[in-house]
N, C-alpha and C positions, 0 to 999 in steps of 0.2 A: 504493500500500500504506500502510494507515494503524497505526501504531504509540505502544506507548506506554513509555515510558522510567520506569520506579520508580527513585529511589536513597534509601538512606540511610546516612549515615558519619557521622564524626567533622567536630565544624566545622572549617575552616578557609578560608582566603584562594583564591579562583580557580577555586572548583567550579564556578558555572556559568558562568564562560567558558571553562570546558577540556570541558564537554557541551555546548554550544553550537556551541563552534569547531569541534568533531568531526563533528556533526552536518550542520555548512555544508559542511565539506572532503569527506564523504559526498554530497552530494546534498540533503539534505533538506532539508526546509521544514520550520518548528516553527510548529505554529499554536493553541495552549493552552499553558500554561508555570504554574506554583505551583511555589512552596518555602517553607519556613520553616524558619527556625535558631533553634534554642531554648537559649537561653542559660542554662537551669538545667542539663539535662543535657550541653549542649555535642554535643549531636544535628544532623544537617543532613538536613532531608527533600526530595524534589524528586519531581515528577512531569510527564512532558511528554509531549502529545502534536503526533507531528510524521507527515508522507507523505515517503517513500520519493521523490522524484520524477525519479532518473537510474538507476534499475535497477537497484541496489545490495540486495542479498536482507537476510531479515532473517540470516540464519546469517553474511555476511561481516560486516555490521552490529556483531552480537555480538563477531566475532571480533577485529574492530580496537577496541572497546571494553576490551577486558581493558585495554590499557596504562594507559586513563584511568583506568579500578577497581582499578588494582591501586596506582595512584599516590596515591589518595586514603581508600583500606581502604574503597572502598564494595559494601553489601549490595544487589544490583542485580538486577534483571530485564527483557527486553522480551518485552512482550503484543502480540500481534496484536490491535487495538482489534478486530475484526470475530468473534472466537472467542468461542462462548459458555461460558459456564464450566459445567461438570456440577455440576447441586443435588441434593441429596435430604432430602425434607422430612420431617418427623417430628413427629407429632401425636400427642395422647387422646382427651379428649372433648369441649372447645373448641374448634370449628371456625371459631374470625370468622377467624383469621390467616391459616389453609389456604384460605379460601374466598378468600379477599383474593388472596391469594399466588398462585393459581391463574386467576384473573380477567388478573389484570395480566400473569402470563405469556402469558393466549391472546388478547388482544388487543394484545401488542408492549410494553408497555410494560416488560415486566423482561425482557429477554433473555437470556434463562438456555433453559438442555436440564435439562429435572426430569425425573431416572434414575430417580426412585422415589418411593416414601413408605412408611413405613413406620411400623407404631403399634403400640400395644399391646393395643388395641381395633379390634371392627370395625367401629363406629359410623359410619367412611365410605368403608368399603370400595366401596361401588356408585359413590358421585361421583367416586373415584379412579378405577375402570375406566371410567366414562361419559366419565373424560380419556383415556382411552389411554392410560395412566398406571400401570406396574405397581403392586401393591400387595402389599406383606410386612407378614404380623403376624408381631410379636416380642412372643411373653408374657414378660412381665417380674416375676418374685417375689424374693422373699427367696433363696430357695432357688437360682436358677437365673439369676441376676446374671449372672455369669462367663460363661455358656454364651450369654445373649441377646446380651454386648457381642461374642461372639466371632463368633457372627452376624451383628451389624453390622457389622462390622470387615469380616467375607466378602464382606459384599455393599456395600462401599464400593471394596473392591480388584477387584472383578469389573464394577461399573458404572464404574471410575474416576471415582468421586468427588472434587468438589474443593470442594466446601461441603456442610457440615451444615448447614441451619438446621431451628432449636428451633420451630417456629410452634406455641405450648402442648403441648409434648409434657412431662409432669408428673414424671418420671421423673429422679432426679439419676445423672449421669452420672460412671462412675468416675475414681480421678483418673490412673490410664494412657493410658484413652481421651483426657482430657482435653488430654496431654501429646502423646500419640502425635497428635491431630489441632491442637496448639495454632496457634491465628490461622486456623482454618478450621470453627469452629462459630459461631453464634452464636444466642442467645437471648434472649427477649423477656419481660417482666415489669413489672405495675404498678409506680410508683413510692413504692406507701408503705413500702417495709422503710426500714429496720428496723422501722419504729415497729408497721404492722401485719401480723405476720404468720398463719401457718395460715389456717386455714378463713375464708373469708366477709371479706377485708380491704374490700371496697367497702362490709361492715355496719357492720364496726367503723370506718371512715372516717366515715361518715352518723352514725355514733353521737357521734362526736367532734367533728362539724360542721367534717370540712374545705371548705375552698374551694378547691382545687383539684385535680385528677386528670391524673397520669400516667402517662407508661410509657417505658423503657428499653430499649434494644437495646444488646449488647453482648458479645463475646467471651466464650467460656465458657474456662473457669478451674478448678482443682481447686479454690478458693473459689468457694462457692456464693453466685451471682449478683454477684458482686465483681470480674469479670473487667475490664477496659478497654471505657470505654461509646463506642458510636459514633454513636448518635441517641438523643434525646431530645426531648420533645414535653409539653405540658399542654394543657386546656381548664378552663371556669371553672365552678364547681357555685353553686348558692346554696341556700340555706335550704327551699326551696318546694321541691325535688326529693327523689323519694325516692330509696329503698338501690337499686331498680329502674333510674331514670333512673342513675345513679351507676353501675352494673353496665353498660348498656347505651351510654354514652359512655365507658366504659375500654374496651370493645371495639375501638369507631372508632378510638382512640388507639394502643391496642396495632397495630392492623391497617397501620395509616400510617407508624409510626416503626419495624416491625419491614420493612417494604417498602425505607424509604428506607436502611434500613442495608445492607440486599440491596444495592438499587442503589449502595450505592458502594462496597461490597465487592468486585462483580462489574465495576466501571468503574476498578479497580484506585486510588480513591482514596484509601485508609484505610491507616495506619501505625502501626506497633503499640510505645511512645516507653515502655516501663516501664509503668508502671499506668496510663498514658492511653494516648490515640489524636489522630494527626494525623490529620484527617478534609477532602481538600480540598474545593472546590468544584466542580460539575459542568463539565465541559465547554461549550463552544458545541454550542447540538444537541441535548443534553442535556437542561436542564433544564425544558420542558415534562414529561418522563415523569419529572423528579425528584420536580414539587409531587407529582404522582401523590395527587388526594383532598386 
């Protein structure tokens, strides 16, 4: 049985040899290990993963574990490394993410169960059923806000959902939802805010002759696109390219760094430290399906 150990507390002296030693006395084998203690907040993160190897269930596991979390005030969970987490995607009328996101789940590479998708649009209603893949439109107006998020909300408690992701879904999300799903959406966005916002930022980039293009993935937050970022990525533009080339490689970018944030989202690597993110490094095993593009 293979498992995976989150903690996060307060620093102090002995944390991982009091999980460690638990661990041995258990049965287990630890065969991945990251932490970091971050000395501005005085935070201690830790992620292990380790195999069951004398029989020992994850439920007794847990339950000799309280002594060690309750000694150290640690915020803690174990994952069954082998469970896929419930997604549900949510799109407009940019589809490279969805297309993306969708690829890599039916060929293994993001192991995820996608409950759904749902849009405000039906621009890809037909590619969603061509997945086997239910499909909810939620019209979304001025007017009928309240009623669409209470629909989404419905059909997040009815598929048990346990990730949002934003894969260009253009629609700003309110800030209850925000709260009521916090450390469990996430969303993807070029990187020129502040500097270029509204309409057409890859024009006004070309306009302004950047040289460089990116894109961000990150926790959604009742501050819009300010949330805790978990990936990030560029590539290089030069002069000779047009608004065209510049639109069509934010895509690729968007597409990869909104993937790789899935992936460590769903591999239990990401921690949520105040306005950043501890973000660790794959597993063994791993990261073939991490470069992912």
């Amino acid at each position: 049985m293979n498992l995976v150990l989150t903690v996060s507390c307060p620093t102090a002296r002995g944390i991982v040899a009091a999980i460690s030693g638990y661990l041995a006395q258990q049965g287990c084998n630890i065969i991945d290990s990251s932490q970091f203690d971050d000395l501005t907040t005085k935070q201690f993160f830790m992620r292990v993963s380790f195999l069951s190897e004398e029989g020992v269930s994850a439920a007794d596991l847990e339950k000799g574990f309280i002594a060690v979390a309750d000694r150290f005030a640690m915020v803690w969970n174990l994952h069954d490394a082998e469970k896929r987490e419930k997604v549900l995607l949510m799109v407009s009328r940019f589809g490279h993410c969805l297309n993306d996101l969708l690829y890599r789940w039916k060929i293994g590479a993001l192991p995820i169960d996608i409950v759904g998708v749902v849009s405000n649009h039906f621009d890809y209603q037909k590619v969603i059923v061509n997945h086997d893949i239910p499909f909810h439109h939620i019209k979304v107006t001025k007017d009928n806000k309240p009623e669409a998020e209470a629909r989404l909300l419905d059909l997040v408690e009815q598929t048990g959902t346990e990730l949002i992701v934003l894969a260009r879904y253009m629609q700003v999300l309110s800030d209850p939802l925000c709260q009521k799903m916090s450390g469990k959406i996430i969303n993807i966005h070029h990187s020129f805010l502040p500097s270029f916002k509204g309409a057409n930022p890859y024009k006004q980039a070309y306009e302004r002759g950047v040289k460089l293009i990116g894109a961000t993935a990150h926790y959604v937050t009742a501050d819009l696109d300010e949330g805790p970022i978990i990936e990030q990525d560029t590539v290089r533009v030069t002069h000779a390219q047009s608004p065209e080339d510049y639109v069509s490689m934010g895509r690729d970018v968007e597409a990869q760094v909104l993937a790789r944030a899935v992936h460590a989202h769903i591999h239990h690597r990401t921690f949520i430290n105040g306005n950043r993110t501890i973000v660790f490094p794959p597993s063994p095993g791993s990261y073939a399906s991490e470069r992912m593009g």
